[in-house]
C-alpha positions as CSV (number, residue, x, y, z in Angstrom):
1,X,218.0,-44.2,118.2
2,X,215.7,-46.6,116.6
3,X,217.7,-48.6,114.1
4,X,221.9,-49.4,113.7
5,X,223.4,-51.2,111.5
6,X,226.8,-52.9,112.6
7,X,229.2,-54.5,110.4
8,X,230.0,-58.3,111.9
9,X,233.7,-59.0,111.2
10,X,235.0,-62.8,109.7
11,X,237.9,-63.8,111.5
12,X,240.8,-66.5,110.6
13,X,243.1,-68.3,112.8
14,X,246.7,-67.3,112.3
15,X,247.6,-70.2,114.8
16,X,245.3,-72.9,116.7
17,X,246.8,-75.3,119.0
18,X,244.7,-77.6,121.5
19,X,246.7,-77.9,125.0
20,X,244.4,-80.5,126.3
21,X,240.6,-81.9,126.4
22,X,239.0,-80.4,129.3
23,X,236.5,-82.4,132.1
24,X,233.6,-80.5,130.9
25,X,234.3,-81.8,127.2
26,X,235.0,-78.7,125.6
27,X,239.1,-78.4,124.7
28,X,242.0,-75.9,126.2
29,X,243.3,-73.8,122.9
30,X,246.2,-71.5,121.7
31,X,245.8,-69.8,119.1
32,X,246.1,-66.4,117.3
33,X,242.8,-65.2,116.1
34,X,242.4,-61.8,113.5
35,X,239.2,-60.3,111.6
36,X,239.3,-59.6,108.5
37,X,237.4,-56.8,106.6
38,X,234.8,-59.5,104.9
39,X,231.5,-58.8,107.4
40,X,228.0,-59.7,107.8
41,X,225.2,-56.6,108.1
42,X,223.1,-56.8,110.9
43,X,220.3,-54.2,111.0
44,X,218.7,-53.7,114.6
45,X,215.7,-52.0,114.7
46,X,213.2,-51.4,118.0
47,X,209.8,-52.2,117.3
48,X,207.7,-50.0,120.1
49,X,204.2,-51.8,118.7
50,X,205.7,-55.3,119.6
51,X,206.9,-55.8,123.0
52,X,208.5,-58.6,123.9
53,X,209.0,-59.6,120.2
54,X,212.1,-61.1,118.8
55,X,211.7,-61.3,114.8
56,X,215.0,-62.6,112.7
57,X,215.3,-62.1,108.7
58,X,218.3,-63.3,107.2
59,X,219.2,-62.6,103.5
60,X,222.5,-64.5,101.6
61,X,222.8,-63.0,98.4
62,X,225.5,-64.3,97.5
63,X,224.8,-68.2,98.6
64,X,221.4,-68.3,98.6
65,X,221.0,-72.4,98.8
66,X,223.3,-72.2,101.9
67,X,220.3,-73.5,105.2
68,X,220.8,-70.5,107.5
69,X,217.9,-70.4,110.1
70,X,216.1,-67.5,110.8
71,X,214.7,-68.5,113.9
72,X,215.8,-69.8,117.7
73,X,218.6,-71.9,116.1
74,X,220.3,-69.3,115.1
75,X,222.9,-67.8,117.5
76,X,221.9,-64.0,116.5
77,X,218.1,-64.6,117.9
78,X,219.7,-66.4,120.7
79,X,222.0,-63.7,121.7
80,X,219.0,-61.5,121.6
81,X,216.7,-63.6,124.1
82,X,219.4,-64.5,126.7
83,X,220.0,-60.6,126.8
84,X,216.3,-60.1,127.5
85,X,216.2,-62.9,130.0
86,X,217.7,-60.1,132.1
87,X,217.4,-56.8,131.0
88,X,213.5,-55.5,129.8
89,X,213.7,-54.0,126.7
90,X,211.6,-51.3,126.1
91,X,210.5,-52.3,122.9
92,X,210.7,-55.3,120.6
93,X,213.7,-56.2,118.5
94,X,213.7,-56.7,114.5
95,X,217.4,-58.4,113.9
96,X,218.3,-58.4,110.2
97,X,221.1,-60.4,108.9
98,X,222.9,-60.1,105.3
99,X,225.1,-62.7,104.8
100,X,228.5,-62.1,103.2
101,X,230.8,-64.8,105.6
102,X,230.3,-68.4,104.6
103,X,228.5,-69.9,106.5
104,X,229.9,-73.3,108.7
105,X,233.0,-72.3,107.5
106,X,235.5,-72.1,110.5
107,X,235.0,-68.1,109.5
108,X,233.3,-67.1,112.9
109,X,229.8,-66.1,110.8
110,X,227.4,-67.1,113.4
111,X,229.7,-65.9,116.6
112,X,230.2,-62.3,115.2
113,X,226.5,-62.2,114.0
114,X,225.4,-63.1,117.9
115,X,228.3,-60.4,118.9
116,X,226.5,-57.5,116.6
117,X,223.5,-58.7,118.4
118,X,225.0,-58.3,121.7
119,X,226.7,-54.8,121.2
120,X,224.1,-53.5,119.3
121,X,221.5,-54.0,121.7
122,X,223.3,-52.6,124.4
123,X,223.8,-49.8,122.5
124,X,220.0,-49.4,120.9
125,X,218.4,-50.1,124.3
126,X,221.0,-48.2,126.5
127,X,220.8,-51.6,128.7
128,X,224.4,-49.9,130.1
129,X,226.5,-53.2,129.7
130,X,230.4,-53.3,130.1
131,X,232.4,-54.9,127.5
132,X,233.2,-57.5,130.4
133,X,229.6,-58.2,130.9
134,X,228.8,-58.6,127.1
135,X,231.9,-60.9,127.0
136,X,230.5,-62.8,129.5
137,X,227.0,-63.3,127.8
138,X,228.7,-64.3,124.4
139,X,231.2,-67.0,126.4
140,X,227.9,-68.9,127.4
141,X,226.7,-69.3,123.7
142,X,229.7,-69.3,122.1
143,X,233.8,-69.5,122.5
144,X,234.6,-67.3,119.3
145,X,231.8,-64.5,120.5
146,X,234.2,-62.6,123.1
147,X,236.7,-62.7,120.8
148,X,234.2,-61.1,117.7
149,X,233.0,-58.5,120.4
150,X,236.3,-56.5,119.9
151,X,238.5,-58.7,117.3
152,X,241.3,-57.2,115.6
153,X,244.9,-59.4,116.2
154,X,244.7,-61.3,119.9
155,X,245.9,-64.4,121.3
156,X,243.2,-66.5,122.5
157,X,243.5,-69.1,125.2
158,X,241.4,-71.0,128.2
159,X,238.5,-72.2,125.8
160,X,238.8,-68.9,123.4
161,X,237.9,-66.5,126.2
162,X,241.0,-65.3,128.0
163,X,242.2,-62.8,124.9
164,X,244.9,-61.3,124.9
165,X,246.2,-58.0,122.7
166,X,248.9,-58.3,120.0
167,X,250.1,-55.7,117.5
168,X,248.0,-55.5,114.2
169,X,248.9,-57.7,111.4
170,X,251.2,-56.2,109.0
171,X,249.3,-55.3,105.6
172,X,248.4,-58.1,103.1
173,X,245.7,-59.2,100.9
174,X,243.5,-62.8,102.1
175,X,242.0,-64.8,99.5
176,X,239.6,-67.5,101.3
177,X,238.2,-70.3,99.5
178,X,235.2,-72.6,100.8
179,X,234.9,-75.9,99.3
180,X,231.5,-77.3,98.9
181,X,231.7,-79.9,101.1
182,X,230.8,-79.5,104.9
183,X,233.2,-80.8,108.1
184,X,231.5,-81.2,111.5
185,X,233.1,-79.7,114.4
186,X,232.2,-82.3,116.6
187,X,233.8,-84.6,114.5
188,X,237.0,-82.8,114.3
189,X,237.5,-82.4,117.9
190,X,236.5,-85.8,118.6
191,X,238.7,-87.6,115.9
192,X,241.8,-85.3,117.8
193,X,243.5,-87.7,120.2
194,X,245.7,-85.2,121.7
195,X,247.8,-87.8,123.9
196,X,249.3,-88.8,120.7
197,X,251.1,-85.8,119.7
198,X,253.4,-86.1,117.7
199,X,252.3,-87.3,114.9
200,X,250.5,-84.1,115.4
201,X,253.2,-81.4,114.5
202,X,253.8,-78.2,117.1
203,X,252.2,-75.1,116.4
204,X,255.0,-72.2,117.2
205,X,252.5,-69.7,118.5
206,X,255.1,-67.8,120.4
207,X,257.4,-67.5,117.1
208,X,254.0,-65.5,115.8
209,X,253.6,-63.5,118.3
210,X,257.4,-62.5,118.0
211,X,256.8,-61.7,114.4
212,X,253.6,-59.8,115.2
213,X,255.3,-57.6,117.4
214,X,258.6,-57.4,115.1
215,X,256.2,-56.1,112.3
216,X,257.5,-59.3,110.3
217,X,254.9,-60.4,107.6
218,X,257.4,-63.4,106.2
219,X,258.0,-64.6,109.6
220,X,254.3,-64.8,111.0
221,X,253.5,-66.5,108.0
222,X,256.4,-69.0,108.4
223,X,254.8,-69.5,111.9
224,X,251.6,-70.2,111.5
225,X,249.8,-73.3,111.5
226,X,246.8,-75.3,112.8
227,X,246.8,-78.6,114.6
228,X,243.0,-79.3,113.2
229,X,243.9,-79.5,109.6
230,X,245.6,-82.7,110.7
231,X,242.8,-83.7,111.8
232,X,240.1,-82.4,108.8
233,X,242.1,-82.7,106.1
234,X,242.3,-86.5,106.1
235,X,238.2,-85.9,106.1
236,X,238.6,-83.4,102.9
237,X,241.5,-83.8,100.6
238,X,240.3,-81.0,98.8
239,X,241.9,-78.8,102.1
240,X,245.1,-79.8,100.9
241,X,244.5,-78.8,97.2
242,X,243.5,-75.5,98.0
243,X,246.5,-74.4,100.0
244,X,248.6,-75.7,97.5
245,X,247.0,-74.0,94.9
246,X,247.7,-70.7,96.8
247,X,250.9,-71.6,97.1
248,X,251.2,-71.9,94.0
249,X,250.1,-68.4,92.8
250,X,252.4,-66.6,95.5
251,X,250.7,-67.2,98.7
252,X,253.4,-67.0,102.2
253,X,251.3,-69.1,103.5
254,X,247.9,-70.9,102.9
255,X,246.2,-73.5,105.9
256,X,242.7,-73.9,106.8
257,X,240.6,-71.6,109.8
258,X,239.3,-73.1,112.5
259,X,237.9,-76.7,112.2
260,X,237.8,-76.0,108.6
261,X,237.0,-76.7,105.4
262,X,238.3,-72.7,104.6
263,X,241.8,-72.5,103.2
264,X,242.8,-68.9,103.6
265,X,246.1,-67.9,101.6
266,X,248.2,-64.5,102.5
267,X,249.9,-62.5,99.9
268,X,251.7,-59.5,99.9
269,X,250.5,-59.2,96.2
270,X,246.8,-58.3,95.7
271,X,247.4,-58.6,91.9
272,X,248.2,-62.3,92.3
273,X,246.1,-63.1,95.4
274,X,242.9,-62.2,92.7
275,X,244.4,-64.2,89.9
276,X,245.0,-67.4,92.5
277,X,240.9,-66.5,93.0
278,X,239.9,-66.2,89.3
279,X,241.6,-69.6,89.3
280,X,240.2,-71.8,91.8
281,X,238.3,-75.0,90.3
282,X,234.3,-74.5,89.9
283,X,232.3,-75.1,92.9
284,X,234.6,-73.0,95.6
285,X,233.4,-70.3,97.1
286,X,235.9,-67.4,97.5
287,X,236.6,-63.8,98.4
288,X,239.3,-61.4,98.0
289,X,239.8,-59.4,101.1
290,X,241.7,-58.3,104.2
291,X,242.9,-57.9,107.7
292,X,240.8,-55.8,109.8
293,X,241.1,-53.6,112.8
294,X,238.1,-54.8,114.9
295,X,235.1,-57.6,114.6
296,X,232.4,-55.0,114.8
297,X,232.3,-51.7,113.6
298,X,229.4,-49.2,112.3
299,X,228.6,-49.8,108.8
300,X,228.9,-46.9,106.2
301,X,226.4,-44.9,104.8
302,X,222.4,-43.6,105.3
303,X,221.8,-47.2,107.2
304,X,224.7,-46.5,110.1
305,X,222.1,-45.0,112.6
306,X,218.7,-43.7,112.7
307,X,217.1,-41.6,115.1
């Protein structure tokens, strides 16, 4: 094999709770993470004339103003070089990304880009890794990358690491909608004083879980929630806009993902989950789409594998 092209999965949160600010600064979750079928393309192809070489190329057709750095910033090259800080690769690597997830968008772009990289190497390479070892390589660039490595519906708890396997989500369509404006992670987490809760209202993970495993679509959505959109929300007013928006049109239930700014509505309507789209102000960035089985999986077509 000299070439594979893996589909990189989006994910949303369902629920996301934080139990407590760890010593190390990073923050104890709970929270229900699940893909969705909107994914990146990342092309890997071994260059035998270039040992040693680690070339990036990202394309974003659909947001091309959108700063997305095609070099060591990026956490796809990144994933790449601390892979070859132990493993010799027999050849050089060509990583090519086509952006279809919003980027900075509490989507999980850049964590299941660097997870592609990851599996797909292992796989192009035959470096023989374990999905335990690859988990353990994405943990030390990034909390959401074990969970993109295999994706699908899981609980997710220590820092996002310790995942655990619930039933798939029942079948619904997710309209996601990305406001302009930017949030900083950083400044989320650090603007969460989690000693205060309440006002901060409780997240019923367990209730989603229950309705996960119940098959309930109107329950789960009755139960989920995100502790950060206290937080962000204050930051961007326009968070709060969007979901009621969705709401609006027919959504069960619309909240932001992650730290944000992404509202993500569910609907058991796909008619009226695309008119809620058609009608979101000028200026949002949306997509139409839905939950998937896994956060990597081959992509379709002549450019699946090459020998």
């Amino acid at each position: 094999m000299s070439s594979i092209t893996l589909l990189a999965h989006a994910k949303i949160n369902l629920t996301l709770d934080v139990v407590r600010r760890l010593p190390n600064g990073y923050h104890e979750v709970d929270m229900i993470l699940q893909s969705l079928s909107l994914a990146d393309e990342v092309t890997l192809t071994a260059l035998p004339e270039e040992p040693g070489v680690i070339r990036l190329t990202v394309e974003n057709p659909e947001a091309p103003g959108e700063d997305i750095p095609a070099d060591a910033r990026n956490l796809a090259c990144r994933a790449a070089a601390l892979l070859a800080e132990d493993h010799a690769f027999p050849a050089g690597l060509s990583i090519r990304l086509v952006k279809h997830v919003p980027a900075a968008a509490g989507l999980a772009g850049g964590s299941a880009d660097a997870a592609a990289v990851l599996a797909g190497t292992n796989r192009l390479f035959s470096l023989g890794l374990t999905e335990e070892e690859l988990a353990a390589y994405g943990v030390r660039l990034g909390a959401d990358i074990p969970f993109c490595l295999t994706g699908g519906t899981r609980r997710a708890r220590g820092i996002g690491e310790k995942l655990e396997v619930l039933p798939a989500m029942p079948a619904c369509t997710i309209l996601l909608a990305k406001p302009a404006e930017g949030v900083s992670t950083a400044a989320v987490y650090g603007a969460l004083s989690i000693g205060t809760r309440p006002p901060y209202p409780h997240v019923a993970t367990e209730d989603a879980c229950k309705a996960l495993r119940e098959g309930d679509l109107e329950a789960l959505c009755g139960a989920c929630g995100n502790l950060l959109q206290e937080v962000t929300q204050p930051m961007l007013p326009v968070i709060g806009e969007l979901a009621e928006h969705m709401k609006e049109h027919g959504a069960l239930a619309a909240l932001m993902s992650g730290s944000g700014p992404t509202v993500y509505g569910i609907f058991t309507d796909a008619e009226a989950a695309g008119e809620a789209a058609r009608s979101l102000p000028e200026g949002i960035r949306r997509a139409v789409t839905a939950p998937a089985a896994a956060g990597l999986s081959l992509a379709a077509g002549p450019g699946r594998s090459t020998t």
